[in-house]
N, C-alpha and C positions, 0 to 999 in steps of 0.2 A: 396348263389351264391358268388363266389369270386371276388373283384372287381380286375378290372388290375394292375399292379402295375405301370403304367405309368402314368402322366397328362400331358394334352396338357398344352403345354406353351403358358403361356398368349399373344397376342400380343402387340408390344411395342407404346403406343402413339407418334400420329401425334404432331413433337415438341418436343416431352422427349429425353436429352439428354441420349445418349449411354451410358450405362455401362455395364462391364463385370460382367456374373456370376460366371462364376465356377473360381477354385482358377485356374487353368491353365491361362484362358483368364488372370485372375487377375494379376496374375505375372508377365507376358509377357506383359502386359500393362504397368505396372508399370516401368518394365526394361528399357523398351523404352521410356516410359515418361521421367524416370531420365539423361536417355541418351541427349533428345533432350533439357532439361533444362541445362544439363552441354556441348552439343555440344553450344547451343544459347548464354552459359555463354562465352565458348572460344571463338564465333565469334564475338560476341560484345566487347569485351577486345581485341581483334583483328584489329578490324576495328578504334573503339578510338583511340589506342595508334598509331598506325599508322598515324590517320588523325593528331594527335598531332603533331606527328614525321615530317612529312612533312611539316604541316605547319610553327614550329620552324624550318626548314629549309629555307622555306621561307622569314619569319622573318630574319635569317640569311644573304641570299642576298639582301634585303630592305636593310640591316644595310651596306653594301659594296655598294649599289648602292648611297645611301646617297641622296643629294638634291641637286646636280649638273644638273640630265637634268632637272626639273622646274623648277631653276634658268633661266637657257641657254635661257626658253620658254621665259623671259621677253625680252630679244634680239632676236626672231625670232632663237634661235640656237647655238646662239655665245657666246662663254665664255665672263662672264661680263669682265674679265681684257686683254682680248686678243681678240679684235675685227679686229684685222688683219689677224687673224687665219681663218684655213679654216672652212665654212659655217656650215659644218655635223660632223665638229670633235669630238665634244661631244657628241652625238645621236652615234655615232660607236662602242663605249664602253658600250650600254646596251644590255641587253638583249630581244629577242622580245617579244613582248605584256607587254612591260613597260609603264606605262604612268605616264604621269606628269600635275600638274593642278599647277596653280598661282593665290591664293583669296588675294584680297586686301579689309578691309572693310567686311567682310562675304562675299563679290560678285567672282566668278571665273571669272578670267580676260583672263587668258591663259592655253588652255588645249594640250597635246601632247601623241602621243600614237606611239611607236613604234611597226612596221609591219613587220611579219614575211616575212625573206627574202629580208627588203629594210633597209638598216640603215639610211634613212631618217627619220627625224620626222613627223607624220600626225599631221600640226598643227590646224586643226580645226575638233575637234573632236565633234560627233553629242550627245549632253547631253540632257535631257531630264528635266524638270524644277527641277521633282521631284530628279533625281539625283543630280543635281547642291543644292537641300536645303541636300542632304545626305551629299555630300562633304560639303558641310558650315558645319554640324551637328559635324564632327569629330575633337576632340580638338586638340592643335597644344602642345603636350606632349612629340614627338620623339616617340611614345607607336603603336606597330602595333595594326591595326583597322579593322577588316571584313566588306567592303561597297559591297552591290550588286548595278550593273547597271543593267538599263534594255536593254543595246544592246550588252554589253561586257562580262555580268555575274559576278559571285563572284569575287572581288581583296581584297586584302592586303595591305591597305596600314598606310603611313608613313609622320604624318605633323608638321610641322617643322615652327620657325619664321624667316621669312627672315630678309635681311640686311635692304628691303628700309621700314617695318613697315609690311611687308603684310605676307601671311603662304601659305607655299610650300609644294605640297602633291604627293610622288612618291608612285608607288605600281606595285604589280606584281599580276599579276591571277592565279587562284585558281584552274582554271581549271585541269592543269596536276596534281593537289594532289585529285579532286573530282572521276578523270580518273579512278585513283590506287587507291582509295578507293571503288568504285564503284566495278573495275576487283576484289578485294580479295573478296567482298563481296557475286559474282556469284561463282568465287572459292569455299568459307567457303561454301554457300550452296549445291553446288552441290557434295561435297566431305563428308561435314558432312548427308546431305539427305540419299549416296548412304551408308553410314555409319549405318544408321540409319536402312536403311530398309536390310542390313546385319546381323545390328546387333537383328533386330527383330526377322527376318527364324533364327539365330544363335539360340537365347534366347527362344524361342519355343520350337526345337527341343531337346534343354540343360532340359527347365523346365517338357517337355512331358518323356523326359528320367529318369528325376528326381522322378517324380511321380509316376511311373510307380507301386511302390507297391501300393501304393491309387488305381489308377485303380483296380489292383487284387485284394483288399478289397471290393473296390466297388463294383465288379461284383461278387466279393462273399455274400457281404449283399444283393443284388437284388433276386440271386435264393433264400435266406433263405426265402425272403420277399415273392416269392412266390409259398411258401411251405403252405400247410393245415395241420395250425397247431394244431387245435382243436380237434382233435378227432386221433385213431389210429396212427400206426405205423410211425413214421418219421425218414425217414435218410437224414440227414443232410449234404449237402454237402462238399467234399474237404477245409481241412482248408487253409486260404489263405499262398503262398510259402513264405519260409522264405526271412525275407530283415532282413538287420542292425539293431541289437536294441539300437544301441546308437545314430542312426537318430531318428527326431520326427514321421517319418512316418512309421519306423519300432518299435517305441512304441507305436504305434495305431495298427498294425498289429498283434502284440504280443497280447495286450489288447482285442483286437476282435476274437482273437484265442481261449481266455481264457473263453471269453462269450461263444462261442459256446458250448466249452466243459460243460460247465455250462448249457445249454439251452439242450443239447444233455441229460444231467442226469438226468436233472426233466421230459423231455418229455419221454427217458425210465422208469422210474417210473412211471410216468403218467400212460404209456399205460399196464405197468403191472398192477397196480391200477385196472386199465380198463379191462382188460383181467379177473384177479380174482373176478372183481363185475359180470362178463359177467358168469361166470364158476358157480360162487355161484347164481344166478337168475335161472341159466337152472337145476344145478344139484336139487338146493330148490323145482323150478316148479314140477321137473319130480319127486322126490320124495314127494311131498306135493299129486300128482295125484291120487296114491294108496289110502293112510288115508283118503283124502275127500269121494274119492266114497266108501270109506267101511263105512263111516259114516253116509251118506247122504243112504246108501242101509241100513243098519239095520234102521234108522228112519222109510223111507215109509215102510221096516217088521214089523216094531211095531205097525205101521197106518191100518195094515190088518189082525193084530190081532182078530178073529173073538170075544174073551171075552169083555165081560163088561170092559171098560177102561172112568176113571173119565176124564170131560171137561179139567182140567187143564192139565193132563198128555198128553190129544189129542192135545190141543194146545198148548204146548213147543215140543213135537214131528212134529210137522207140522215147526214150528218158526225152528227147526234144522233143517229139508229137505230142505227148502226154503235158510236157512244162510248156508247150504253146499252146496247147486246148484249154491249161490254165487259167493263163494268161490274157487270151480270149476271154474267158469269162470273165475274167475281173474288169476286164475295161470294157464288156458290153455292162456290166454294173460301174462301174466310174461313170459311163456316159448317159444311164438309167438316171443315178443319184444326179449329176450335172443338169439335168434336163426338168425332174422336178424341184430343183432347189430355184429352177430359173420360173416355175411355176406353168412350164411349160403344159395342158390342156389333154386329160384325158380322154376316151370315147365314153361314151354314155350311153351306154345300152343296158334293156334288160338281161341279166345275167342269171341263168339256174346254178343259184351254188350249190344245189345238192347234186348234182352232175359232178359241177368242177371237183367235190370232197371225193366222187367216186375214182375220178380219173384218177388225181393226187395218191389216192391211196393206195391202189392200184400198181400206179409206178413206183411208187416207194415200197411196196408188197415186192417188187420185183427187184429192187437196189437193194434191201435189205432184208434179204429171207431168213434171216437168223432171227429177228423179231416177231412180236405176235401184235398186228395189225386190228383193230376195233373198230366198227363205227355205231355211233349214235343219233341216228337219223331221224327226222320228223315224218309221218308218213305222207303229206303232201311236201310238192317242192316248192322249197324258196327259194326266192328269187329278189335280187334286187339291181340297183342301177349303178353300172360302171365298164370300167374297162377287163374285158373276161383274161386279156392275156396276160396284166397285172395283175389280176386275182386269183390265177393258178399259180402266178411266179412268188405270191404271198403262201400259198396253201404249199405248193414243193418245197421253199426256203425254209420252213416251219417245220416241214415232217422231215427234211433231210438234218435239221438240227435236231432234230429227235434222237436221227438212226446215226449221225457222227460221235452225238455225244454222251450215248448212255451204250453199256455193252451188251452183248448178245443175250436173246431172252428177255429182255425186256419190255413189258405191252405198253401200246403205242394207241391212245382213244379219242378220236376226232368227235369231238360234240357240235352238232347243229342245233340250234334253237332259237326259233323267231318270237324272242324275247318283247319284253313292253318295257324296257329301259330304255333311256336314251342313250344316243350314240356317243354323245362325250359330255365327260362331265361340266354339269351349268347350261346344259342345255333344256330346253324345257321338257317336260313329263307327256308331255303329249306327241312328241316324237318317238316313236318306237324304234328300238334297233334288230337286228340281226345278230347273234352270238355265235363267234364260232372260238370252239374251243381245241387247242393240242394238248395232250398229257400224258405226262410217261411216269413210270412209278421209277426212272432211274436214280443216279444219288444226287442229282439236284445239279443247280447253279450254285460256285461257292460266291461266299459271301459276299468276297471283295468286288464279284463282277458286278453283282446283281444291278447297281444303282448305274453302271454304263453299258449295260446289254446292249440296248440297241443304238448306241451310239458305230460309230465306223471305226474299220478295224478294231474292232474289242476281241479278243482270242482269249480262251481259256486252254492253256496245251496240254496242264497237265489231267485234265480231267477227259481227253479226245482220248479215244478208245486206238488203244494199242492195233495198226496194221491200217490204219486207214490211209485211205492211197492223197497223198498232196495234201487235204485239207481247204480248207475255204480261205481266202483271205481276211474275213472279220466283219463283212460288207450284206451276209445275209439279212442281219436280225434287224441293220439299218433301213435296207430296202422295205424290207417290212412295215416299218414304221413309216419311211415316208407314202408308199404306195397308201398304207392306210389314212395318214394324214390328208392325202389327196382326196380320197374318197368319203372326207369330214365322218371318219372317224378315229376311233382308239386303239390302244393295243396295251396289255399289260403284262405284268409277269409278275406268280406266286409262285416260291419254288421253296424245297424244305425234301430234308432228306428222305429217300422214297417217293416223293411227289413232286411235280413239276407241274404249271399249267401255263400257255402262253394263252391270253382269250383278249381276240379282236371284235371287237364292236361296229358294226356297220349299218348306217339309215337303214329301214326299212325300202321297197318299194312304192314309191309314193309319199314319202316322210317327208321328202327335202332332203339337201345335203347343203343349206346354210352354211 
């Protein structure tokens, strides 16, 4: 039976990380991986350099706003040397969301925040303890310092020592640089994303285009795969079309062009091989037919000799009928095997096998009276479609291997039954077969033979029952096989100490023989 040449794919574990099989997925994975590591590499160098950018901007204005309005905080506003001046003069020159804090001693004394759209200063700004130990925490260096508040956010600030002993701390917020960092950031993803998954359908199509002669390998190595290759004629399919051979997939192409032609010349040999061993068994048989029966006919002449003839000369006369009736038989079986190996065309008729079981057993009732003979009969007859005098020559080959190779006493159960199986395996379910079954309770087939039973010449000698005249030549259990092969069916064998069964399988009537 030929297996598929397909396997189910295994399924993927609950939890096992994804990967691609085939080299297409692979590439195309790959492409995109690389893509999204070199897009994440630009948007992070993107996003840094910028936050930098901005922030030394930042820095920048700290460095112009200087420490004038936390000063101004110790006078409630007012320039320390011009307190005649107006109240908010100082506070109008910054920018909003400026603040300013005044620590004297590590303690904040004075805080100041300018509000968008008033150029008044908020002098009592709501600090939280913890921020007031953050602003203590920043050394008084001139050095910009990132402090988060917790009502105001991120600032930037700048502390500085004042004139009367204490450290003055102005700063700007962070916020408009988090803004513009944040917006490029939805940017960079949505531009690099839609990138991404362009550049995937791009990179598929490019790698699917690319491969394209691997596919037509592929699908050339599949049909070779399955082709039956063991036996007869094979034509091997189209080699695959030319591609580039200075690509690597057009040097696999080439390479697997070369196999075939390779594979193409030993299987033509083979089969001529095959054809002249087939040529020389039949033309041997049918010429070997003549000489035996002229041989085996002047012996039993000379056995009816009516003169005085010496014991010994009767008995090597008799020893040559006997070893030419042999003989006979094996090359009317060489020229049997010869003839369906050449697939030579049975009759096709309806056949009562429940007849043919009867004759069969019958004659073998009467070859082997030492045994106890059984049958298993259906009470109407089956019947099916072939040749009747290779279906008795199945049924005698079967029961006479019974009675050569199990000893005296032991029962012998031919089972009929017009089964709903099909006749060989892989065939469909709606073909029904015919079952015919042999079984002996002898001590079995040993082990070694089992797997070449019905190959040709296979002899088990030492398990043939002591006195048995000549013996077969090894050619029964073949003919079996092939006659059923012919008949598009089966034949098997389970055998185990005490038990033996040989069970052929054959179409129904009306089933087909596909």
């Amino acid at each position: 039976m030929r297996r598929p040449s397909w396997r189910r794919r295994p399924a993927r574990r609950p939890g096992r990380p994804f990967r691609p099989r085939t080299l297409r997925a692979r590439l195309t994975f790959g492409l995109v991986l690389l893509l999204a590591v070199s897009c994440a590499a630009v948007g992070v160098a993107a996003v840094v350099e910028l936050n930098g950018f901005l922030t030394r901007r930042v820095d920048e204005q700290l460095a112009q706003v200087g420490d004038r309005f936390p000063e101004s905080l110790e006078h409630h506003g007012l320039l320390p040397d011009d307190h005649d001046g107006d109240e908010y003069g100082d506070t109008r020159r910054q920018a909003p969301g400026t603040f300013g804090a005044r620590l004297l001693h590590g303690t904040v004394t004075n805080t100041g925040l300018i509000r968008s759209g008033d150029p008044a200063a908020d002098l009592d700004v709501d600090l939280t303890a913890t921020d007031r130990r953050r602003l203590a925490r920043v050394p008084a260096d001139s050095s910009p310092h990132t402090v988060g508040f917790s009502a105001l956010g991120g600032y930037r600030v700048v502390a500085s020592p004042g004139r009367d002993g204490d450290v003055l701390v102005v700063g700007l917020p962070l916020e408009p640089v988090r803004a513009a960092v944040h917006r490029l950031e939805l940017v960079a993803a949505g531009v690099f994303g839609l990138a991404l998954v362009v550049a995937g359908v791009a990179g598929a199509l490019w790698v699917r285009w690319s491969l394209r002669p691997l596919g037509r390998v592929t699908a050339t190595a599949t049909r070779v795969s399955e082709l039956p290759l063991a036996s007869g004629e094979v034509a091997l399919p189209a080699r695959v079309p030319e591609a580039d051979p200075h690509s690597e997939v057009g040097r696999v192409a080439g390479a697997f062009d070369r196999m075939l032609g390779h594979v193409e010349d030993a299987l033509t040999e083979r089969h001529a091989v095959e054809e002249r061993l087939r040529r020389f068994a039949a033309d041997a048989s049918h010429e070997l037919r003549t000489p035996v029966a002229s041989v085996r006919g002047h012996a039993e002449l000379a056995l009816l000799h009516p003169g005085p003839v010496p014991p010994e000369v009767t008995r090597a006369l008799e020893r040559i009928a006997a070893e030419s009736s042999r003989m006979g038989g094996m090359v009317d079986d060489l020229l049997l095997l010869a003839r369906l190996d050449a697939g030579r065309p049975l009759e096709r008729r309806p056949v009562d096998l429940t007849r043919l079981v009867l004759d069969a057993v019958a004659d073998a009732r009467a070859a082997g009276p030492g045994h106890h003979w059984a049958l298993d009969l259906p009470e109407d007859p089956v019947t099916v479609t072939g040749d009747a005098h290779r279906l008795h020559q199945v049924l005698a080959n079967l029961l006479a291997n019974a009675r050569l190779h199990t000893p005296g006493g032991t029962t012998v159960t031919v089972t009929l039954d017009p089964g709903e199986v099909p006749a060989r395996p892989g065939d469909c379910p709606d073909r029904p077969a015919v079952r015919l079954s042999v079984h002996d309770d002898g001590p079995g087939v040993p082990p070694e033979v089992r797997p070449h039973v019905f190959e040709r010449f296979t002899r088990a000698e030492h398990r043939r029952k002591s006195g048995a005249p000549g013996g077969g030549a090894g050619l029964g259990l073949s003919i079996v096989a092939a006659v059923v092969e012919a008949h598009a069916g089966s034949v098997a064998l389970e055998s185990g100490p005490g038990s033996t069964s040989f069970t052929v399988l054959l179409p129904a009537r009306g089933a087909g023989t596909g």
